[in-house]
C-alpha positions as CSV (number, residue, x, y, z in Angstrom):
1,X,0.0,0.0,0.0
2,X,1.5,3.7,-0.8
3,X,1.2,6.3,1.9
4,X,1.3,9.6,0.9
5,X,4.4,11.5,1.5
6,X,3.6,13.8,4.2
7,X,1.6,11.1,6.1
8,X,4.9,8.9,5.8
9,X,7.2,11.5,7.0
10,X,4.6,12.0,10.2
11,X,4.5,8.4,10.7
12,X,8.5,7.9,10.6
13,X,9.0,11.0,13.2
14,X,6.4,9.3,15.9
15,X,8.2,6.3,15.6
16,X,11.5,7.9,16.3
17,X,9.8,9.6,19.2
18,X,8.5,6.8,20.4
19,X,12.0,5.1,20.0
20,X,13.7,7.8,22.2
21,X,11.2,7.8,24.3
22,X,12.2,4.5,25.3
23,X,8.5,3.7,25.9
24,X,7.0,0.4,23.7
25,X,3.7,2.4,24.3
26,X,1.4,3.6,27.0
27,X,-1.2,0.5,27.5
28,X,0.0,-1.5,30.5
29,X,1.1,-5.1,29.8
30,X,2.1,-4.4,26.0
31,X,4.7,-6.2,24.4
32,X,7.1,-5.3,21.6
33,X,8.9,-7.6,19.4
34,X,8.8,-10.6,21.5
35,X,9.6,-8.6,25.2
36,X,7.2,-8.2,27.9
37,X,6.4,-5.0,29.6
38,X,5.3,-4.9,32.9
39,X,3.7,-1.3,34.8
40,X,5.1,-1.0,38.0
41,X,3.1,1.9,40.3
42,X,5.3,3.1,43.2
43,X,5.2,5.7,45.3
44,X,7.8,8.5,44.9
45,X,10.6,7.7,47.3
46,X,11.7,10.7,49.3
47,X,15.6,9.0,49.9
48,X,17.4,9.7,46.5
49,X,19.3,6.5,47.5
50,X,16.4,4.5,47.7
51,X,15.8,5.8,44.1
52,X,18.8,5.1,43.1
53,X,18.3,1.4,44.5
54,X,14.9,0.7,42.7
55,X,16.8,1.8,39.4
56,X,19.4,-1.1,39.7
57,X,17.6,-3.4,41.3
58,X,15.1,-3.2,37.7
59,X,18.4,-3.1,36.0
60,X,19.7,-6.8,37.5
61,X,16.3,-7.8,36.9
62,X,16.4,-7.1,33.3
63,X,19.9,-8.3,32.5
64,X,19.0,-11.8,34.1
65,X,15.5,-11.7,32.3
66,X,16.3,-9.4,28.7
67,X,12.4,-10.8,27.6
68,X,11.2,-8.7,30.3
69,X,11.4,-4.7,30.5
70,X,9.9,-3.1,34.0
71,X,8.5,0.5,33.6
72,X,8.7,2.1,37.1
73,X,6.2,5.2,37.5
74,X,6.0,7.3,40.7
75,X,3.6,9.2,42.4
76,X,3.5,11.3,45.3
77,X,1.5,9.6,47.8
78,X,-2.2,10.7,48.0
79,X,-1.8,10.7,44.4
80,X,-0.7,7.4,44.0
81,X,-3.9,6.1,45.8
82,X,-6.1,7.8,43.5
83,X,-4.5,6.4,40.4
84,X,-5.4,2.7,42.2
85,X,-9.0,3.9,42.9
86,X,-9.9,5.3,39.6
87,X,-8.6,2.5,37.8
88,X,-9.8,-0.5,39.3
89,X,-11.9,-2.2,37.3
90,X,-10.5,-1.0,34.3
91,X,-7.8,-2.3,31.9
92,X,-5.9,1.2,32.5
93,X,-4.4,0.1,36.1
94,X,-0.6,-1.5,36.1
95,X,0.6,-4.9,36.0
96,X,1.9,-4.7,39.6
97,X,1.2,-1.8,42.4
98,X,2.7,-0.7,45.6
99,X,0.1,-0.5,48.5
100,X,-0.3,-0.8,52.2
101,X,-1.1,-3.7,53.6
102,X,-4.1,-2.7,56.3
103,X,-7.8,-3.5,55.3
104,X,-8.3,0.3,54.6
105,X,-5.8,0.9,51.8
106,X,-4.4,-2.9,50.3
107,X,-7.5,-4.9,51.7
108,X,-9.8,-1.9,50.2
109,X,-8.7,-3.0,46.3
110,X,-8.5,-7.0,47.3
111,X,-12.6,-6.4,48.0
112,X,-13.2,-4.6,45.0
113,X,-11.1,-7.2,42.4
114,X,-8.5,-5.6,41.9
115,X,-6.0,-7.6,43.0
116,X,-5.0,-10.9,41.7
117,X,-5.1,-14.0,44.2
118,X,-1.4,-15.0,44.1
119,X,-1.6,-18.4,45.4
120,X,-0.9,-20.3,42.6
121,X,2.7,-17.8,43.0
122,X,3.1,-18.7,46.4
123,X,3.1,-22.6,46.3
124,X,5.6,-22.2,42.4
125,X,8.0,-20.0,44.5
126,X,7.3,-21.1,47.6
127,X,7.0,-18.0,48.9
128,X,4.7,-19.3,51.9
129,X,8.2,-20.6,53.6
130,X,10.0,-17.4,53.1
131,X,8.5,-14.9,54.7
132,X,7.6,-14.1,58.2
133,X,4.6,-15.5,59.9
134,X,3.9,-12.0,61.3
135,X,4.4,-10.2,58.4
136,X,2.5,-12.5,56.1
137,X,-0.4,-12.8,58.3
138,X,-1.1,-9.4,56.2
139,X,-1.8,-11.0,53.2
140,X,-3.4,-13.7,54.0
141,X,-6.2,-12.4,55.6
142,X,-8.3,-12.1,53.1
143,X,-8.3,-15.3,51.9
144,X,-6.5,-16.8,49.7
145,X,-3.0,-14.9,48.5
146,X,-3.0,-10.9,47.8
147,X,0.1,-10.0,47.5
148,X,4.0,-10.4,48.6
149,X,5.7,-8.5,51.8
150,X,8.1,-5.6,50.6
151,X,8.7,-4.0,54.0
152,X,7.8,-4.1,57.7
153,X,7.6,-0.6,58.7
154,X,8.2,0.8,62.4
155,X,7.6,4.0,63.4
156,X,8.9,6.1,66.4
157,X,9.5,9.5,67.3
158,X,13.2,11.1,65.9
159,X,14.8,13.6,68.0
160,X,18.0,15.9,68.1
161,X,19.8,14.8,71.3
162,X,21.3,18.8,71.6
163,X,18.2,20.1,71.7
164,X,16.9,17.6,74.2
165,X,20.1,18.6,76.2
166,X,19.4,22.7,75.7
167,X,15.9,21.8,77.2
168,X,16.9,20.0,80.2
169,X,15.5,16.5,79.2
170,X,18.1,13.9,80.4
171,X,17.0,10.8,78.8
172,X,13.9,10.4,76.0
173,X,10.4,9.7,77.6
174,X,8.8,6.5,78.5
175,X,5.7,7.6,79.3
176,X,3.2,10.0,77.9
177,X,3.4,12.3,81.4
178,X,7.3,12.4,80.1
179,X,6.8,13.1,76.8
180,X,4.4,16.2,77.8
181,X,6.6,17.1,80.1
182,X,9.6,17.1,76.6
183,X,7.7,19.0,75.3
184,X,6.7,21.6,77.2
185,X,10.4,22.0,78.2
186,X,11.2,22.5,74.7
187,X,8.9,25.3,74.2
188,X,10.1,27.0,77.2
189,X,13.4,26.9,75.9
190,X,12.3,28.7,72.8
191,X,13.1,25.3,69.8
192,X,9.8,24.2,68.4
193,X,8.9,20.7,70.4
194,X,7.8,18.6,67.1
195,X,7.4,19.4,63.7
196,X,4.4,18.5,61.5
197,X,3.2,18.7,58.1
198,X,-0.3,19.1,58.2
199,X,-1.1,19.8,54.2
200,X,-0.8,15.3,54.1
201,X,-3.4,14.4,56.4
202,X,-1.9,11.8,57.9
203,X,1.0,13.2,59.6
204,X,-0.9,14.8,62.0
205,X,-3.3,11.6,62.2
206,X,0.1,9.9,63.5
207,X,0.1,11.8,67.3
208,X,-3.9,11.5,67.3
209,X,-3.1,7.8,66.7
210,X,-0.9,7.7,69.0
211,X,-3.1,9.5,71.8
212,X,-6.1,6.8,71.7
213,X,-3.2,3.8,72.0
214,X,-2.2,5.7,75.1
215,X,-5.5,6.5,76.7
216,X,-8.2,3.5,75.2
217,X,-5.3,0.7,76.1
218,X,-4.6,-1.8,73.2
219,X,-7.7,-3.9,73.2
220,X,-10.3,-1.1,73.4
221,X,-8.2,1.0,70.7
222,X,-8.3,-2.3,68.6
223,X,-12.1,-2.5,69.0
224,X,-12.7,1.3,67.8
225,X,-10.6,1.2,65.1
226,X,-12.2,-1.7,63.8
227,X,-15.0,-0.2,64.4
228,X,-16.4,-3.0,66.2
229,X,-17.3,-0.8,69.4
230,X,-18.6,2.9,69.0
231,X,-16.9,6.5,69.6
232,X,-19.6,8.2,70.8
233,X,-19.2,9.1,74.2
234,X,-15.7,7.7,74.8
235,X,-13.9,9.2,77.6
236,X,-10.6,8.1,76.5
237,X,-11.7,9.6,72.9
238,X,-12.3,12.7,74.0
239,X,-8.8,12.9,75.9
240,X,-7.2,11.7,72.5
241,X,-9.1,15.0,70.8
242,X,-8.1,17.2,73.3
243,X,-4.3,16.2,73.8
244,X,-4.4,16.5,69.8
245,X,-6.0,20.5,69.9
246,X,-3.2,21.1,73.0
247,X,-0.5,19.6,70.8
248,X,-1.2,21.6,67.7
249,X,-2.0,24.8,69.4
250,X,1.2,24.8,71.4
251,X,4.1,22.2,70.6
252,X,3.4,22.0,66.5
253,X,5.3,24.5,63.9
254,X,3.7,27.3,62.9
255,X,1.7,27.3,60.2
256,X,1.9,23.7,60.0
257,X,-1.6,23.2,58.3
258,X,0.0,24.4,54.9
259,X,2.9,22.4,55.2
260,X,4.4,19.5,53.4
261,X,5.9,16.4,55.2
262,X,9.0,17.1,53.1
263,X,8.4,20.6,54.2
264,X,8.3,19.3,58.1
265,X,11.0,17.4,57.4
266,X,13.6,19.8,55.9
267,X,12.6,21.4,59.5
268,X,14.2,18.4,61.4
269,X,17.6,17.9,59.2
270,X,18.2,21.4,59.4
271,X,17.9,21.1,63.3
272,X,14.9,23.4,63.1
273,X,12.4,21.2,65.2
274,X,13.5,19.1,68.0
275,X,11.3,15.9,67.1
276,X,9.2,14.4,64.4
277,X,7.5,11.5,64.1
278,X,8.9,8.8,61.4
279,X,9.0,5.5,60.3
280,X,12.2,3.8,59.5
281,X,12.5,4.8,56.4
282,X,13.4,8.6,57.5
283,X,16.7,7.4,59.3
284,X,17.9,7.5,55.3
285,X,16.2,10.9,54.2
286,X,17.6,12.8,57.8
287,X,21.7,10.8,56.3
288,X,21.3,11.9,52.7
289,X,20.0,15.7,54.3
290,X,23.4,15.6,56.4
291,X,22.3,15.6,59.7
292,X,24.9,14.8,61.9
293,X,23.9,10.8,62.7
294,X,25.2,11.0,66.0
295,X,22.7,14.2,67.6
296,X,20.0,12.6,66.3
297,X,18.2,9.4,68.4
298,X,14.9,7.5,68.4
299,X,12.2,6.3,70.7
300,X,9.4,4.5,70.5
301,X,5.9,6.6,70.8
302,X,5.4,6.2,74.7
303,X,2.0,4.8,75.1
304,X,2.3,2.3,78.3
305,X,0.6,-0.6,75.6
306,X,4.5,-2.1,74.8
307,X,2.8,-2.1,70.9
308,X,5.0,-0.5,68.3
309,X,3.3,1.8,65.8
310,X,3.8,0.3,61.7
311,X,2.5,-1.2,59.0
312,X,3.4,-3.7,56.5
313,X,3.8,-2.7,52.6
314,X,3.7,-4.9,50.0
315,X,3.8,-5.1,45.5
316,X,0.7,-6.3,44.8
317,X,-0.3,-8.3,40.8
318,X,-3.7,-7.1,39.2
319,X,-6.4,-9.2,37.7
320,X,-6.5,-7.5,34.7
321,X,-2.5,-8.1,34.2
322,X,-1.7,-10.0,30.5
323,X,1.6,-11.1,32.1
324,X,1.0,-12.1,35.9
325,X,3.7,-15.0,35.2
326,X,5.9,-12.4,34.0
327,X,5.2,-10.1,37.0
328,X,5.0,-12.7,39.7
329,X,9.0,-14.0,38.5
330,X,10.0,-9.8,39.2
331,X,8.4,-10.2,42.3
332,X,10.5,-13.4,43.2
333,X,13.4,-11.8,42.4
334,X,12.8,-8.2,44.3
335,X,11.8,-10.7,47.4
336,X,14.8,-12.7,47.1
337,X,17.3,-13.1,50.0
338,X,19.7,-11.8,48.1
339,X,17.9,-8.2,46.8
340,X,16.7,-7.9,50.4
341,X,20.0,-8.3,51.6
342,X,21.7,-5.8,49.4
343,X,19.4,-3.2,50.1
344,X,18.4,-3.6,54.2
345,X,18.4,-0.4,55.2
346,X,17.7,1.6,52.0
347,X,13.9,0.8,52.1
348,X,13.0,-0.7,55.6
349,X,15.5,-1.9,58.6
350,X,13.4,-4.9,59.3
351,X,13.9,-8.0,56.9
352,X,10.4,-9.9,55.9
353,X,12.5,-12.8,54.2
354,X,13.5,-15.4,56.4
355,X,16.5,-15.8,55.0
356,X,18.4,-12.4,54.5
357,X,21.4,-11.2,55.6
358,X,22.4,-7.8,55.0
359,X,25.5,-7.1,52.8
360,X,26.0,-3.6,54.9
361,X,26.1,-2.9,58.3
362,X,22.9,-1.3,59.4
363,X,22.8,2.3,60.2
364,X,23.2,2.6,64.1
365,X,19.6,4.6,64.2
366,X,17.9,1.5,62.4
367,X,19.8,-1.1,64.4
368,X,18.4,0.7,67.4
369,X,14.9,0.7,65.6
370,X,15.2,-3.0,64.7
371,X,16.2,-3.7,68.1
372,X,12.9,-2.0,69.6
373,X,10.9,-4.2,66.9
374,X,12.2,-7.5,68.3
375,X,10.8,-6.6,72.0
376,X,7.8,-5.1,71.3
377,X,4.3,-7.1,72.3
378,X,2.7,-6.6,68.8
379,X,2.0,-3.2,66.7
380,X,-1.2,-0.7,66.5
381,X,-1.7,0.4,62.8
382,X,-1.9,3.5,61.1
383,X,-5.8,4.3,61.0
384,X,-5.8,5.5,57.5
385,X,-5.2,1.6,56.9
386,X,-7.4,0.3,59.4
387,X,-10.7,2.3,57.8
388,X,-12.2,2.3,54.5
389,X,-11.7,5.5,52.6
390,X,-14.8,7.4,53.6
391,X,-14.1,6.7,56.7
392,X,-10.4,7.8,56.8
393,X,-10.9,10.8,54.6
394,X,-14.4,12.0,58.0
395,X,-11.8,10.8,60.2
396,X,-9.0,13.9,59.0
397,X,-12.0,16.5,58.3
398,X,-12.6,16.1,62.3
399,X,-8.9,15.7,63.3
400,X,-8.6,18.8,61.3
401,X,-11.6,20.6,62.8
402,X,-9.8,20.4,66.0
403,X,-6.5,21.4,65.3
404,X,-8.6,24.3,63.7
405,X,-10.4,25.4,66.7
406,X,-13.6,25.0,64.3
407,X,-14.6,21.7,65.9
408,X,-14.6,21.1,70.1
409,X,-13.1,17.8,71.6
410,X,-15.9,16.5,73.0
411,X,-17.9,16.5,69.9
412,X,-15.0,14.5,67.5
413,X,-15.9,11.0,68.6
414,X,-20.0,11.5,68.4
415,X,-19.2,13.0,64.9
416,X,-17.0,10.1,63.3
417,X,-19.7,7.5,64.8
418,X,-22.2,9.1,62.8
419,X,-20.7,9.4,60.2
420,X,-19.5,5.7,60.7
421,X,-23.4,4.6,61.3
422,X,-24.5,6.4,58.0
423,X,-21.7,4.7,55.6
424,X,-22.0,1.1,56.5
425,X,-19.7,-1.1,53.8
């Protein structure tokens, strides 16, 4: 068939865009010339290292598997989670996805078919003997298989040990009364006690988290959180609310509402706020930002339960993948003993594969956080993964009514049960 000249020439310079581009073509699963691709949705890591690591790792993938090419995309976080939502369903979503792990975020797409039952994966690779029990209990509790552990996060509360000093605080707090006490201290000494970035909901939702651990005692926070209990009239509830409207109105940065986490957490590496509250994952981000490794320490969030405050994440295969064999052999290898091992510390300080050994020594700060994972009595999760989404997203409109001074204490706990009681799943 002749094409016409000018429809020629336009057809031989998209090609050689597309070639540069180094793109086969948009649609998820395509293939080109014999070679899978697989779409791989990650959240943007904020550790340039761990960037750097996701890059090679993809690169050792690829030169072991050359049929296989791995297109990485990032998004920021809140972003990332409405690329999963508005694309489930459809044959627009990736081959493989990043999520959390908790019933609100990971088990929310495992109820609505998104995600591919993995078992089949689990019993070729036999993936069921290398992981942790604890870890894997995540993934399994759905039924069946829905995805693999990536990480087993722990989060505590940073801190600058000069600034502690400068304040009179002798030795980090093990009880809320202590930590109070911090951070009073702090502000009398004129440093900023703990710095937030309010513009991500969930930063803030951390200390409120936090606050009904410490005052509702593990089993009852369990039962709320769940939702298996109500929050209407809740004394422990209302103490959470009001500890958070204290907090915010007199130990927070200023103008934290219209900050960033990144924001919050140039604060911290640039010694401008004496604490802020992390997962393991920061100890890289507060290196890379040059913060001097041996001012800064750790502690866990002092609620008097012993329970460590994490989640589990995990790489997830969709239904509507054309190449889940193809994606399911990546995911073997990014598991593998020997990835793990190369990279503990980069991603997460706490191995989920049974078998790994790190080829570097830890950094002291996640030694020390590892070390507080092995003793604690179980963990409390983040409560943007223990609710559904219209749950999480009434949840922050009330945390943030209080910080705001728009909503009162007292009324936070009757409002999300409402709420809760008019949006049944």
């Amino acid at each position: 068939m002749n094409i016409p000249t000018k429809t020629a020439a336009l057809a031989t310079s998209l090609l050689l865009i597309a070639a540069c581009s180094g793109r086969v073509q948009d649609t998820p699963g395509a293939t080109s010339g014999g070679q899978v691709k697989l779409s791989w949705w990650m959240v943007t890591q904020n550790a340039e290292t761990a960037t750097d690591a996701l890059k090679s790792i993809i690169a050792d993938f690829e030169k072991q598997n050359p049929n296989i090419k791995v297109d990485l995309q990032y998004r920021a976080v809140d972003a990332h989670k409405d690329a999963l939502r508005t694309t489930a369903g459809s044959t627009e979503g990736p081959d493989i996805y990043y999520n959390w792990a908790g019933p609100g975020l990971g088990g929310e797409l495992v109820k609505s078919g998104v995600s591919l039952d993995l078992g089949k994966y689990y019993q070729q690779y036999k993936w069921t003997d290398r992981f942790n029990a604890s870890t894997l209990s995540a993934y399994n509790q759905y039924g069946g298989h829905h995805g693999v552990p990536w990480t087993q996060r722990t989060e505590v509360v940073y801190y600058h040990k000069d600034q502690f000093a400068k304040a009179g605080i002798s030795a980090p707090p093990t009880t809320y009364e202590e930590w109070a006490t911090a951070a009073q201290k702090l502000k009398d000494a004129g440093l900023t006690p703990i710095s937030m970035g309010g513009k991500e909901n969930w930063h803030v939702m951390r200390l409120l988290d936090t606050f009904i651990e410490t005052n509702c005692g593990a089993e009852s926070a369990d039962k709320l959180n769940t939702r298996a209990t109500s929050w209407t009239g809740q004394p422990c509830i209302d103490k959470s609310f009001e500890q958070l409207k204290q907090w915010s109105g007199a130990y927070f940065n200023k103008g934290f509402a219209g900050l960033s986490v990144n924001e919050a957490g140039a604060m911290f590496h640039s010694g401008k706020s004496a604490m802020q509250i992390e997962g393991d994952w920061f100890t890289q981000q507060n290196l890379d930002a040059g913060d001097d490794q041996n001012n800064v320490g750790v502690f866990p969030m002092p609620t008097g339960t012993d329970r460590l405050y994490g989640f589990s994440e995990g790489m997830y295969i969709t239904k509507s993948s054309k190449h889940p064999d193809e994606a399911a052999k990546f995911l073997d290898f990014f598991t593998s003993a020997a990835v793990e091992g190369k990279y503990l510390g980069v991603f997460s300080s706490i191995p989920v594969n049974k078998d790994t050994k790190s080829a570097n020594p830890l950094q002291p700060l996640n030694t020390e956080i590892a070390a507080l994972t092995g003793k604690a009595k179980g963990f409390f999760l983040n409560n943007d993964q223990n609710f559904p989404t219209d749950v999480t997203t009434e949840y922050w409109r009330i945390q943030n009514g209080v910080t705001s001074g728009s909503i009162e204490p007292k009324e936070a706990g009757a409002l999300l049960q409402k709420f809760i009681d008019t949006h049944k799943d």
